[in-house]
C-alpha positions, 0 to 999 in steps of 0.5 A: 473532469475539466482542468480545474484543480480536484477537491479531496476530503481527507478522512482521517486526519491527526495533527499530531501523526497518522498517515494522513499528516506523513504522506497524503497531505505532504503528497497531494500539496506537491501536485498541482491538480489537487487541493485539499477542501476538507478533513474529517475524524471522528470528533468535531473538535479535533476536526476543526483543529485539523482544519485549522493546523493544515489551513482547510476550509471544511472540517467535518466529525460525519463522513457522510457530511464530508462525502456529501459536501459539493466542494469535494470531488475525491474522498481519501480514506486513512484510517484504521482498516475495520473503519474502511467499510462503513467511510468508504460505503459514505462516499460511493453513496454520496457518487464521490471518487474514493482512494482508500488506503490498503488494506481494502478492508477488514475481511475478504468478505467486507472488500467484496461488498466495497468492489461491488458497491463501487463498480455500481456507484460508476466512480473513480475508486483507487486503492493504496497500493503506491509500490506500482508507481516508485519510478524504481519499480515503473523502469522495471516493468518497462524493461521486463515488457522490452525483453530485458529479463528474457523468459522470466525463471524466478522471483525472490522477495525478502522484505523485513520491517522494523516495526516491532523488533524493539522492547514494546510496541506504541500505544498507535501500533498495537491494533495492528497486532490484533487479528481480527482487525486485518492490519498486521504483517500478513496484510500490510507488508505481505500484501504490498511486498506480494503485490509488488511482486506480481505487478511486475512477476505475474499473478500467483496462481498457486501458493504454499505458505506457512505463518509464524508468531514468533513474538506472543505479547508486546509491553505498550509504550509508556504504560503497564499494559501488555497485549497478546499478538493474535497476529502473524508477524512471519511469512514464509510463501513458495508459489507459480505463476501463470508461466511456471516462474516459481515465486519465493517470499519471506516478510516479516516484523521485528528486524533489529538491523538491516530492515528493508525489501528486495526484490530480485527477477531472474530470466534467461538472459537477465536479472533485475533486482529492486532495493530499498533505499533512503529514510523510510526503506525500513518501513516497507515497499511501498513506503521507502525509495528504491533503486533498481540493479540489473545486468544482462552479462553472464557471471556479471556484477549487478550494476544500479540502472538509472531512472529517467526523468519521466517516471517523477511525478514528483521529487522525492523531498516535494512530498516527503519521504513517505508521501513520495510514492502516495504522491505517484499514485496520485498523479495518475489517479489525477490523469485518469479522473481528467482523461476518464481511463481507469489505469490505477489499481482499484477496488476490483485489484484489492479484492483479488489481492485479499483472495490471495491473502485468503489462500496464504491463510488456507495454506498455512491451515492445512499445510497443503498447497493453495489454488489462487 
């Protein structure tokens, strides 16, 4: 792809909230080489009324019009994960680049059909796991790679979210408590936490988890409705890696204070620890800012490590709070489709991030240790 600006289709776009308005948009208008040329939902009213709030060109209430359409080369999806399958089948069918949002999709299953269809259709296909790309997290990885950690020991995670720690839970929200539709804890903050985590750890090649729902129903918001939680809302994991570092987790919903991650690696002549930060630290990983802490003394403090420069795509108050990260990944997608490399986490890294979610529910089923 030339140096002309590339064309996004967004599907999935609400005026009034949804992630697209709070991180895609925000995300990509911060970016010189895109332009958004289109947005899509599932009614052609409130398409037209998304087109017109954000000021875009085509409005679309058939995603396969969307992906179709010779003004977009990019088709995002965000919108609830059981949609996945069928806007993103759309847009490989159409031979469009496509960035879904994680989790892939609804089922391990379903994300190997999406894999296998994208690595067909021979496009660009790049999945949302942003936490890779937060400039705490790319100093980081530079410096476990320059031998700062010394043989890597071991890998402690903590992420606690706020979501759902208060009296009932919003009318958006409540699919996420629902099982079947692969968007609760385990899926969202697990998944990105864990990928973090072996980002910069190695993969896990061997877990023991246990899953919790400590919460059973939820009032929603501004109703009379109360609705079970099929849902883990904990995660407990122990597990390896490759090396023989051991890798601890604990994430989980419902913190009523303190929310937020760290991440801390320990080695034989240094630790590093990642922390979140800012506004959107509550909400998890990959959404909020981070800051990294080091130190290579023995019984010495911790001390922050600056970030240089280069590993800014963008400021964070260019792209807004929860579109910072979104707007990284998409500043090396942007330099993959001109430059043809395949460096982003794609549909291939989804599916195998999926596999160790399944492994995590196999553990905690039979409450034995899984291989990954």
């Amino acid at each position: 792809m030339g140096e002309k600006r590339i064309r996004v289709g967004i599907i999935g776009v609400n005026t009034e909230l949804g992630w697209a308005k709070r991180a895609h948009i925000p995300a990509l208008r911060s970016l010189p080489d895109y332009e958004i040329t289109a947005v899509g939902t599932s009614r052609i009213e409130s398409a037209r009324a998304a087109a017109e709030y954000f000021g875009v060109a085509h409005a679309f209430a058939d995603a396969r019009r969307l992906a179709e359409h010779p003004e977009v080369d990019l088709v995002a999806v965000t919108v609830r994960v059981p949609h996945h399958l069928a806007l993103v089948q759309a847009a490989l069918a159409a031979g469009k680049h496509v960035y879904c949002e994680w989790p892939l999709a609804r089922t391990t299953e379903e994300a190997e059909v999406l894999a296998t269809a994208a690595e067909a259709a021979g496009v660009h296909h790049a999945i949302g796991l942003q936490a890779r790309y937060a400039p705490a997290v790319l100093r980081a990885r530079q410096l476990i790679d320059e031998g700062y950690l010394g043989e890597l020991t071991s890998v402690t995670a903590h992420a606690g979210r706020a979501k759902g720690a208060g009296e009932s839970m919003s009318d958006w929200a409540v699919y996420t408590l629902d099982r079947a539709n692969g968007a609760g804890t385990l899926e969202v903050a697990g998944g990105h936490t864990l990928d973090a985590v072996q980002h910069l750890g190695g993969e896990l090649t061997r877990v023991q988890a246990e899953l919790a729902i400590r919460r059973a129903s939820y009032p929603v918001s501004g109703t009379n409705q109360r609705v079970p939680v099929t849902s883990p809302d904990q995660l407990l994991l122990g597990g390896a890696v490759a090396t023989g570092a051991v890798v601890s987790a604990h994430i989980h919903d419902g913190k009523l204070a303190g929310a937020g991650t760290r991440v801390e690696l320990t080695g034989t002549e240094g630790v590093l620890r990642l922390e979140s930060t800012g506004p959107a630290g509550p909400a998890g990983i990959q959404m909020g800012e981070l800051r990294l802490l080091g130190s290579r003394d023995l019984g010495g403090e911790l001390a922050e490590l600056p970030l240089p420069n280069e590993l800014f795509a963008v400021g964070a108050a260019d792209s807004g709070p929860e579109g910072f990260h979104v707007a990284q990944l998409y500043a090396r997608l942007a330099a993959d489709l001109r430059s043809g490399a395949r460096t982003v986490p794609d549909f291939t890294d989804g599916l195998r991030l999926h596999r160790l979610l399944d492994a995590v529910r196999r553990s905690d089923a039979t409450g034995r240790r899984q291989q990954v």
